[in-house]
PDB file of N, CA, C and O in Angstrom:
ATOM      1  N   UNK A   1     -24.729 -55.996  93.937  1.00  0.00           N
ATOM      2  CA  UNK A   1     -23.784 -54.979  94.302  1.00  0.00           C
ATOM      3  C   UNK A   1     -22.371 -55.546  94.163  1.00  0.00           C
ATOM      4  O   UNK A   1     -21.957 -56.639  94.548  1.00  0.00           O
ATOM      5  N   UNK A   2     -21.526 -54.270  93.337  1.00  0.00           N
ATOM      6  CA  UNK A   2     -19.674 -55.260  93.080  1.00  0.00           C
ATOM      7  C   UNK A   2     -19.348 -55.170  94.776  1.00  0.00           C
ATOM      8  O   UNK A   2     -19.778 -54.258  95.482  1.00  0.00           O
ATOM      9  N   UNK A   3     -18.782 -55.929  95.107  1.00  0.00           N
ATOM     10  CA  UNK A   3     -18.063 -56.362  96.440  1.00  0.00           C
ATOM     11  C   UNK A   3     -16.238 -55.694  95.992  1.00  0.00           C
ATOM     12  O   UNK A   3     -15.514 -56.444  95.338  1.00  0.00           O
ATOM     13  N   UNK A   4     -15.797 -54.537  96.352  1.00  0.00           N
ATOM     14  CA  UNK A   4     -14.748 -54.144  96.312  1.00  0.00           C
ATOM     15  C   UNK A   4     -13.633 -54.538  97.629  1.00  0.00           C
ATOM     16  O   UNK A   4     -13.924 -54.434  98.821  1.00  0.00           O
ATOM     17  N   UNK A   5     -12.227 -55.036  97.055  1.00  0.00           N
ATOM     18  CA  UNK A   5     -11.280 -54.631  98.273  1.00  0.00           C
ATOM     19  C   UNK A   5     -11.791 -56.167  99.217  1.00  0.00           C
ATOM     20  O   UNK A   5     -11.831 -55.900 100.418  1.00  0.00           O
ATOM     21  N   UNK A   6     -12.056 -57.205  99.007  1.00  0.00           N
ATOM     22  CA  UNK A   6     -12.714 -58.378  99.716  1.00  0.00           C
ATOM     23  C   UNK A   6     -11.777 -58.332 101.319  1.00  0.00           C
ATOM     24  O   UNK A   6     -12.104 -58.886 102.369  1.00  0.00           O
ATOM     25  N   UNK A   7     -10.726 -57.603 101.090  1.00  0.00           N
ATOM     26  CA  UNK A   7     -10.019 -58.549 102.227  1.00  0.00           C
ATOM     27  C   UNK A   7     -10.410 -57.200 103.542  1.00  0.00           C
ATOM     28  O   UNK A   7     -10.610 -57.439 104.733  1.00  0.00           O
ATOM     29  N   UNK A   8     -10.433 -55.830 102.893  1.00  0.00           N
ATOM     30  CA  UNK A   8     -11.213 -54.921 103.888  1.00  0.00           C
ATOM     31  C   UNK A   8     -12.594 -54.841 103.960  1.00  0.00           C
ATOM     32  O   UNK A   8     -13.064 -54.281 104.950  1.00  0.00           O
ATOM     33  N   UNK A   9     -13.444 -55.345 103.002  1.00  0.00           N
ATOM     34  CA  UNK A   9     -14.826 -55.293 103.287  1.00  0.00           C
ATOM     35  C   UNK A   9     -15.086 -56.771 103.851  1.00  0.00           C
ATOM     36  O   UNK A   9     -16.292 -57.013 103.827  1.00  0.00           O
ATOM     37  N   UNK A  10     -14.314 -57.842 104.357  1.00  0.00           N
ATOM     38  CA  UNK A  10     -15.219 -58.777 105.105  1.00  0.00           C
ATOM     39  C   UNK A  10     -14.438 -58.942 106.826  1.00  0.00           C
ATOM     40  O   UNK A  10     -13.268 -58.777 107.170  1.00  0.00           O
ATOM     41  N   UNK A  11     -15.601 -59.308 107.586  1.00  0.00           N
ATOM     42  CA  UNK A  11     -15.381 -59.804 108.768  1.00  0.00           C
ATOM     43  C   UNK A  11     -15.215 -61.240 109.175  1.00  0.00           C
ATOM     44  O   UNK A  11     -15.797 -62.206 108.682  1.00  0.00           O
ATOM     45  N   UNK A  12     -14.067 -61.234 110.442  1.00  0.00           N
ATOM     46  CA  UNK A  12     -14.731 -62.681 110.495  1.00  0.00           C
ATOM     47  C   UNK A  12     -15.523 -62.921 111.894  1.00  0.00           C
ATOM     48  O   UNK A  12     -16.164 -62.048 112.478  1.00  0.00           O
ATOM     49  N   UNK A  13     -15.351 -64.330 112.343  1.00  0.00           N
ATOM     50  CA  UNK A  13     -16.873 -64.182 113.121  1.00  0.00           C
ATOM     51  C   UNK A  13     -16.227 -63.215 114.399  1.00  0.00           C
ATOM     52  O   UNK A  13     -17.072 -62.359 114.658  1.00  0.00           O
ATOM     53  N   UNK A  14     -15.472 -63.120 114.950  1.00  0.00           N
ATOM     54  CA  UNK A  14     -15.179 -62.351 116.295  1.00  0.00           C
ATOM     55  C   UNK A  14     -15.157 -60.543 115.864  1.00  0.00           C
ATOM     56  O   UNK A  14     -15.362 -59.650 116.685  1.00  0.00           O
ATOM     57  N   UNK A  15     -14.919 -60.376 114.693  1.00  0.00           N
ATOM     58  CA  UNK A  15     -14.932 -59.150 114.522  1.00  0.00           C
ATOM     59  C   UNK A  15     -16.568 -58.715 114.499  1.00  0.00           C
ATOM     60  O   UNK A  15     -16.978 -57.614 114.868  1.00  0.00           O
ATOM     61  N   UNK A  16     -17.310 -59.677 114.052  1.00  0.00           N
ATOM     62  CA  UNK A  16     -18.870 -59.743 113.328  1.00  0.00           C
ATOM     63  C   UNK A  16     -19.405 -58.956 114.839  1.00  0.00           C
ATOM     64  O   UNK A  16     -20.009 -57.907 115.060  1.00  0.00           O
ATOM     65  N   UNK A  17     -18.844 -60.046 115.718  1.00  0.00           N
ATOM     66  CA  UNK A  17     -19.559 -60.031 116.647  1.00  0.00           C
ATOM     67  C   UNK A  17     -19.302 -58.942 118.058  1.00  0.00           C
ATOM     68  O   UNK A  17     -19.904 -58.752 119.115  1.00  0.00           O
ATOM     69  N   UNK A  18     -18.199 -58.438 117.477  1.00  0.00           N
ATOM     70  CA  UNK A  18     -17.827 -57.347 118.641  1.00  0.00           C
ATOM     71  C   UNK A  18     -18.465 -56.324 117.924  1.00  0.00           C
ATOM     72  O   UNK A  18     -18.997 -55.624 118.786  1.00  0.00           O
ATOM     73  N   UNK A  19     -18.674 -55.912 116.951  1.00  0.00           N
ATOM     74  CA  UNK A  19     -19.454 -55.080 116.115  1.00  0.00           C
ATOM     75  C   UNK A  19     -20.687 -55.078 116.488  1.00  0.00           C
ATOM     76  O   UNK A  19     -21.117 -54.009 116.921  1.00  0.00           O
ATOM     77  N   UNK A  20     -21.492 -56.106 116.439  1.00  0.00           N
ATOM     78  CA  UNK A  20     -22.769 -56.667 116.673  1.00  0.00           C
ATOM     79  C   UNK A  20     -22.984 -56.534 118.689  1.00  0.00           C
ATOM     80  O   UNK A  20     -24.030 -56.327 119.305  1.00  0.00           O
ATOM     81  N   UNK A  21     -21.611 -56.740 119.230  1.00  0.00           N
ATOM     82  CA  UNK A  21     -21.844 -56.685 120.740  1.00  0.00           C
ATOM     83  C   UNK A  21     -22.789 -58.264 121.389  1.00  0.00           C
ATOM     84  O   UNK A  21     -23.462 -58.456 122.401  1.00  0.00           O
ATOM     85  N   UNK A  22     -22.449 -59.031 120.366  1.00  0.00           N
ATOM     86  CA  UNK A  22     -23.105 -60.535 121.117  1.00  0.00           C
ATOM     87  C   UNK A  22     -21.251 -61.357 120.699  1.00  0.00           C
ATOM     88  O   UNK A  22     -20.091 -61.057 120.418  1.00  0.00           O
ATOM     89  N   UNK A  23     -22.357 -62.747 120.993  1.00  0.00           N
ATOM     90  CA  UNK A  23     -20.989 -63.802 121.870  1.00  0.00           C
ATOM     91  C   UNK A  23     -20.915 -64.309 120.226  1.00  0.00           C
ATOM     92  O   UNK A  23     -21.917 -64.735 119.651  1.00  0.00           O
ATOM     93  N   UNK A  24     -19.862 -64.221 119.709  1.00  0.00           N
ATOM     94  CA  UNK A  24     -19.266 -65.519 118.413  1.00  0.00           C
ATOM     95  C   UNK A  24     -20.451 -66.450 118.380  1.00  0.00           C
ATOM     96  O   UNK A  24     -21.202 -66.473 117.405  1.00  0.00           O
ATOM     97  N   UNK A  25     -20.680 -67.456 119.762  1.00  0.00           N
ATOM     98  CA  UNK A  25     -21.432 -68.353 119.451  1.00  0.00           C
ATOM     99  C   UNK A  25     -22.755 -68.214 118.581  1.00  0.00           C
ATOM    100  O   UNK A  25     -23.192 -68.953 117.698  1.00  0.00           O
ATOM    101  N   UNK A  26     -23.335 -66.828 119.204  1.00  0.00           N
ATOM    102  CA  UNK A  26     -24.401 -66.209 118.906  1.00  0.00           C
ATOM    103  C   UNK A  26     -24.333 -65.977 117.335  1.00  0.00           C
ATOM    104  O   UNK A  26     -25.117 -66.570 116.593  1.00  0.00           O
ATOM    105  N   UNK A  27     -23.347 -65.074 116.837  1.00  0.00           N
ATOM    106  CA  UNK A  27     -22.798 -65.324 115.201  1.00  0.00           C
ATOM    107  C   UNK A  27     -23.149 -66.801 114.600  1.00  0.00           C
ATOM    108  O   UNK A  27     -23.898 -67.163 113.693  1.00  0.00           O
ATOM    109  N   UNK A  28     -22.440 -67.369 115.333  1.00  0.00           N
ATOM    110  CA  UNK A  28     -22.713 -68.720 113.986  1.00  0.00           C
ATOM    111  C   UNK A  28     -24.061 -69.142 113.956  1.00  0.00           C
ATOM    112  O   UNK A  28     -24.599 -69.609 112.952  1.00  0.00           O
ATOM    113  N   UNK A  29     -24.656 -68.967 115.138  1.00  0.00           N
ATOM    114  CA  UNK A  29     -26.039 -69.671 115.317  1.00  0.00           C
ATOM    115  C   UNK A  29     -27.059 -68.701 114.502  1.00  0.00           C
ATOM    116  O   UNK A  29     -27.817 -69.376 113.806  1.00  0.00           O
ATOM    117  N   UNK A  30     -27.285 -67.290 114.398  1.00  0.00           N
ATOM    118  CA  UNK A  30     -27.708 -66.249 113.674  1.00  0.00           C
ATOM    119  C   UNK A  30     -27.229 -66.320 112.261  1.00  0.00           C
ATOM    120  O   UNK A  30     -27.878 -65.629 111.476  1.00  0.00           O
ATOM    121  N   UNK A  31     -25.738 -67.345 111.521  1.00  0.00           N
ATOM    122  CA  UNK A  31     -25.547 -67.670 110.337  1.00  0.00           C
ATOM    123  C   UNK A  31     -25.914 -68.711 109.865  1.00  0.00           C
ATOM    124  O   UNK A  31     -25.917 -68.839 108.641  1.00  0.00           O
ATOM    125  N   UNK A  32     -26.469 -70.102 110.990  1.00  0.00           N
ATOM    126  CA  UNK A  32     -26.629 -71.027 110.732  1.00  0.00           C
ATOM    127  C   UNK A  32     -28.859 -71.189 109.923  1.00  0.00           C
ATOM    128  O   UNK A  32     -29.428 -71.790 109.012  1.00  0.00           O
ATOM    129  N   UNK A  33     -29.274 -70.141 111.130  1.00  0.00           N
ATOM    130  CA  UNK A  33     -30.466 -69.693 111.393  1.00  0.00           C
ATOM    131  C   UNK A  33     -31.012 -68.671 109.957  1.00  0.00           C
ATOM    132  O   UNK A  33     -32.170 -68.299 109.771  1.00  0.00           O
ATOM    133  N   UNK A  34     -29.490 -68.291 108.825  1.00  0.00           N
ATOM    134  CA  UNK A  34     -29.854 -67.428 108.076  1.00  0.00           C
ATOM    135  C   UNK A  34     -30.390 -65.822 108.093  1.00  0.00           C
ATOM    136  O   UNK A  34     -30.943 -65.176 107.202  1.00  0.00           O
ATOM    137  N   UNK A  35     -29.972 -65.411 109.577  1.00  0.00           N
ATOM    138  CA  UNK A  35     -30.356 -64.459 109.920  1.00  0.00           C
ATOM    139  C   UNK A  35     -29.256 -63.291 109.561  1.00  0.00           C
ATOM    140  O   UNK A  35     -29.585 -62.144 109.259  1.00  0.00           O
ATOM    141  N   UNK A  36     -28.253 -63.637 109.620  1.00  0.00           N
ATOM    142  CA  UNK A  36     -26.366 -63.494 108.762  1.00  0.00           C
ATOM    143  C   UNK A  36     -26.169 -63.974 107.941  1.00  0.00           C
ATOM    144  O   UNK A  36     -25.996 -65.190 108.010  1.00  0.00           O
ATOM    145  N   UNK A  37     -26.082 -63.307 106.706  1.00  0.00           N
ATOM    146  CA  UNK A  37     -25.372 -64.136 105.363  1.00  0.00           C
ATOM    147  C   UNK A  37     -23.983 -64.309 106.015  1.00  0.00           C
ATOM    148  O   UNK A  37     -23.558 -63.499 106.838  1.00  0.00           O
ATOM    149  N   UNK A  38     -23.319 -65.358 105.630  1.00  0.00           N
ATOM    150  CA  UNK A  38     -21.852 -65.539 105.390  1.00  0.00           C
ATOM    151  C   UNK A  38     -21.443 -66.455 104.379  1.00  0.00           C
ATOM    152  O   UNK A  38     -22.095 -67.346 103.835  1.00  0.00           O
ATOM    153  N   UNK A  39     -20.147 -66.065 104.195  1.00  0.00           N
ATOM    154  CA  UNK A  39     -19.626 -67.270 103.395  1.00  0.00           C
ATOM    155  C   UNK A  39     -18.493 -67.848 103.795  1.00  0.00           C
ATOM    156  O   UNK A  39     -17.743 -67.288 104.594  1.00  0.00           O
ATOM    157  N   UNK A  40     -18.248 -69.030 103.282  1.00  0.00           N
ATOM    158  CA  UNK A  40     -17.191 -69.960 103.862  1.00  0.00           C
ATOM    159  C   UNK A  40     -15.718 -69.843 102.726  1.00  0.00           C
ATOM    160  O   UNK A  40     -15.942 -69.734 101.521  1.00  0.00           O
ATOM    161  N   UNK A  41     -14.783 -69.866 103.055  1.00  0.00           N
ATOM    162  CA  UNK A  41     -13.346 -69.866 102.579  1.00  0.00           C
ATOM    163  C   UNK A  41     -12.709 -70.808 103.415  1.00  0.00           C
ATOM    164  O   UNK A  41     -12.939 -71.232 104.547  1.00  0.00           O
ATOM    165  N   UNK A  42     -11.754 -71.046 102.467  1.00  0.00           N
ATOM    166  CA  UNK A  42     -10.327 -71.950 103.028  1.00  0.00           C
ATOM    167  C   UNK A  42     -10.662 -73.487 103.056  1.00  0.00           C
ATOM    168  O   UNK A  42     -11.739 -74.035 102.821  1.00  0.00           O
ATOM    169  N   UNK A  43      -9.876 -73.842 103.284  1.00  0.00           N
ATOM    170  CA  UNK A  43      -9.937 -75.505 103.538  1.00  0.00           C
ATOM    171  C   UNK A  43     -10.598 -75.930 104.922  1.00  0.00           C
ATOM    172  O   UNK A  43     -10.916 -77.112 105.054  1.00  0.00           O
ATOM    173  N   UNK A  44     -10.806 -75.094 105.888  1.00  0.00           N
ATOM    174  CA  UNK A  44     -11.447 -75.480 107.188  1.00  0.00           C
ATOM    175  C   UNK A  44     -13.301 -74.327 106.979  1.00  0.00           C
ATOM    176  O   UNK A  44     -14.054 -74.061 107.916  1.00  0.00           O
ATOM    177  N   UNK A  45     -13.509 -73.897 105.456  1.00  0.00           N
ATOM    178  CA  UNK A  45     -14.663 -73.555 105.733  1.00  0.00           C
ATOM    179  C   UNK A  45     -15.374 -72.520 106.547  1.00  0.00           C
ATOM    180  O   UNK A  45     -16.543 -72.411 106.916  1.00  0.00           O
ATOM    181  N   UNK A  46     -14.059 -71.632 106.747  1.00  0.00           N
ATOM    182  CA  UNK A  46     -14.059 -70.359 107.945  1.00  0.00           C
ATOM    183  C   UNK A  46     -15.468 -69.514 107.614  1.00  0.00           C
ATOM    184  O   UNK A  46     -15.712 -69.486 106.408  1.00  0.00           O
ATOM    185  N   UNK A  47     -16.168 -69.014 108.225  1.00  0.00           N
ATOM    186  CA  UNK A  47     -17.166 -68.304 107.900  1.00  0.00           C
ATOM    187  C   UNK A  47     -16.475 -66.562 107.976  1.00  0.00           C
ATOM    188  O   UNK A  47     -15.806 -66.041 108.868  1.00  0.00           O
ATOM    189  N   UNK A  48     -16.958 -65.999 106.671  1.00  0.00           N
ATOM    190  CA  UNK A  48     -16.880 -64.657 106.395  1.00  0.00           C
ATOM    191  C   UNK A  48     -18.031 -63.765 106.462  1.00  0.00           C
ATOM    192  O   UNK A  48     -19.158 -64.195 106.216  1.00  0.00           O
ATOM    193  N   UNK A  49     -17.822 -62.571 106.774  1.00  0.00           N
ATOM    194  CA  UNK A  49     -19.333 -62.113 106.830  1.00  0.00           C
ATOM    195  C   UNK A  49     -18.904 -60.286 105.909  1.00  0.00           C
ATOM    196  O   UNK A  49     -17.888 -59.665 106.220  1.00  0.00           O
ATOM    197  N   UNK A  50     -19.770 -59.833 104.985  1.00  0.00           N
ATOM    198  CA  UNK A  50     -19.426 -58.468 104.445  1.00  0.00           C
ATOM    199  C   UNK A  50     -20.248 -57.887 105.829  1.00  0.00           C
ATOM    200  O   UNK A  50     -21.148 -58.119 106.635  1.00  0.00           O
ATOM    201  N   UNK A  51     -18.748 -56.555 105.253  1.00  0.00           N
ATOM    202  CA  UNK A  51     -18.851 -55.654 106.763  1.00  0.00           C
ATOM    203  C   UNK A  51     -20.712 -54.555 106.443  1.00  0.00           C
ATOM    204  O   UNK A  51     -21.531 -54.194 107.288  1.00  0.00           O
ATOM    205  N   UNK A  52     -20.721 -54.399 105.222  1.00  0.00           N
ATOM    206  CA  UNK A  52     -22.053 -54.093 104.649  1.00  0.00           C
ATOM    207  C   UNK A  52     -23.053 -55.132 105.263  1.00  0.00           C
ATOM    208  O   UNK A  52     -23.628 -54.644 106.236  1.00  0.00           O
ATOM    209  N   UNK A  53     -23.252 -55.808 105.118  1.00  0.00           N
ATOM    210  CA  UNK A  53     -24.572 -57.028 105.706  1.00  0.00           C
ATOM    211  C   UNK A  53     -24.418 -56.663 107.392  1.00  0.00           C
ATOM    212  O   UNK A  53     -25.369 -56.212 108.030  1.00  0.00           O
ATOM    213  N   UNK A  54     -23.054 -56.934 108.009  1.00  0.00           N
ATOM    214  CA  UNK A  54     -23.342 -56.789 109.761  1.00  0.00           C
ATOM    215  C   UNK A  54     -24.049 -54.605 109.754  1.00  0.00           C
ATOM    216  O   UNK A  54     -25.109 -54.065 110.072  1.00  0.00           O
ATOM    217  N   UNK A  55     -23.082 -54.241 109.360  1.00  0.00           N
ATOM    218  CA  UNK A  55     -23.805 -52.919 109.044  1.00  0.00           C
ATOM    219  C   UNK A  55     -25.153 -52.571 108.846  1.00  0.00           C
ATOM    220  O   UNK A  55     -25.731 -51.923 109.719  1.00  0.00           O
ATOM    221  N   UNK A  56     -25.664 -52.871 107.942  1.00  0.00           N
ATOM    222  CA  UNK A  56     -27.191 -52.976 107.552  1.00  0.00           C
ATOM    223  C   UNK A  56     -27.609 -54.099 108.780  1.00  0.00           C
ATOM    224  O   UNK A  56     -28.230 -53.293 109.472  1.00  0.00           O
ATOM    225  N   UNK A  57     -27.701 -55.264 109.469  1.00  0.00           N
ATOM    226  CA  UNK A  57     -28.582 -55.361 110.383  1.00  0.00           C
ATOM    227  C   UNK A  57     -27.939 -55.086 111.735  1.00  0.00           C
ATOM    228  O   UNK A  57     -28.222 -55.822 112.681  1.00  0.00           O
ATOM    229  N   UNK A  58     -27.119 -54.106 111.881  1.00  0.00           N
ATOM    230  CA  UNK A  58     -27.378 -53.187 113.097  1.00  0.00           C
ATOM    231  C   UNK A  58     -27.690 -52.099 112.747  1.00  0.00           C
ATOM    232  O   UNK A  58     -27.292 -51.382 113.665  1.00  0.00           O
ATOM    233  N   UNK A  59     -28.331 -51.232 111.719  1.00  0.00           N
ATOM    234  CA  UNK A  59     -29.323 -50.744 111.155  1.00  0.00           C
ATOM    235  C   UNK A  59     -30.735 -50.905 111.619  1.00  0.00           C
ATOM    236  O   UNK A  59     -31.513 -50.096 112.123  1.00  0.00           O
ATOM    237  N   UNK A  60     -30.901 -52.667 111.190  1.00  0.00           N
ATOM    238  CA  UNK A  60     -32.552 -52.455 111.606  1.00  0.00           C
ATOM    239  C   UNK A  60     -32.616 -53.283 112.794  1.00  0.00           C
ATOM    240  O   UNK A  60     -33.665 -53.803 113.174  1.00  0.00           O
ATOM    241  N   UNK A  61     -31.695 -53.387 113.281  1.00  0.00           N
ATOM    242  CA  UNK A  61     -31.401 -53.960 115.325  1.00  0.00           C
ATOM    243  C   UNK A  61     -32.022 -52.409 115.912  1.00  0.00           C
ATOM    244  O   UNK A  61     -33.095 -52.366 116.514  1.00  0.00           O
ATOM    245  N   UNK A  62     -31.490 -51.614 115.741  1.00  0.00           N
ATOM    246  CA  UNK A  62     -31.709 -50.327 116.017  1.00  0.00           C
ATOM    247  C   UNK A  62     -33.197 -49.960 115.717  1.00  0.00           C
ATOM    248  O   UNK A  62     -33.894 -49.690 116.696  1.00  0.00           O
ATOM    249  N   UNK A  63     -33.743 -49.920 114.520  1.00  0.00           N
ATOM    250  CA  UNK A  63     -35.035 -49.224 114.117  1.00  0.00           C
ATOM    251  C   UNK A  63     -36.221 -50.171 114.711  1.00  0.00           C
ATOM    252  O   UNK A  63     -37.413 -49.877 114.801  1.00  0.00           O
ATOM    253  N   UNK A  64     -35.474 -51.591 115.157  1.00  0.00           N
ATOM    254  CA  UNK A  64     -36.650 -52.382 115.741  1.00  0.00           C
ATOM    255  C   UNK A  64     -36.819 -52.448 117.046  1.00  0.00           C
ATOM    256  O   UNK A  64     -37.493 -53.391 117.461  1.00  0.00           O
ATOM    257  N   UNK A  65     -36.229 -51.431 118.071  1.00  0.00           N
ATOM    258  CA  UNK A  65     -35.746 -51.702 119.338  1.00  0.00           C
ATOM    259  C   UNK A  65     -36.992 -50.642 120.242  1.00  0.00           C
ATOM    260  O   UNK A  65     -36.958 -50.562 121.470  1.00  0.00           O
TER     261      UNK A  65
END
């Protein structure tokens, strides 16, 4: 899928996660775990996340509940 507009279609982890309604920590550990794609930018390796991917698994957070 083309990834349009990068700088409005990605999150970073505090946005991920107020979206998602868990703690940041919880984010990285759910990116570390592969359960969150992200990707890393910048010179400190910041983790990014598409607002499509947190979207789609509070999708199936929902259908599995």
């Amino acid at each position: 899928m083309e990834r349009k507009n990068q700088s409005n279609s990605t999150l970073t982890v505090t946005e991920a996660a107020r979206l998602l309604h868990i703690h940041v920590n919880t984010v990285r550990r759910w990116s570390n775990l592969g359960i969150i794609k992200s990707y890393r930018i910048g010179p400190r390796l910041d983790r990014r996340f598409w607002k499509e991917d947190i979207t789609a698994l509070l999708v199936e957070l929902k259908i599995n509940r």
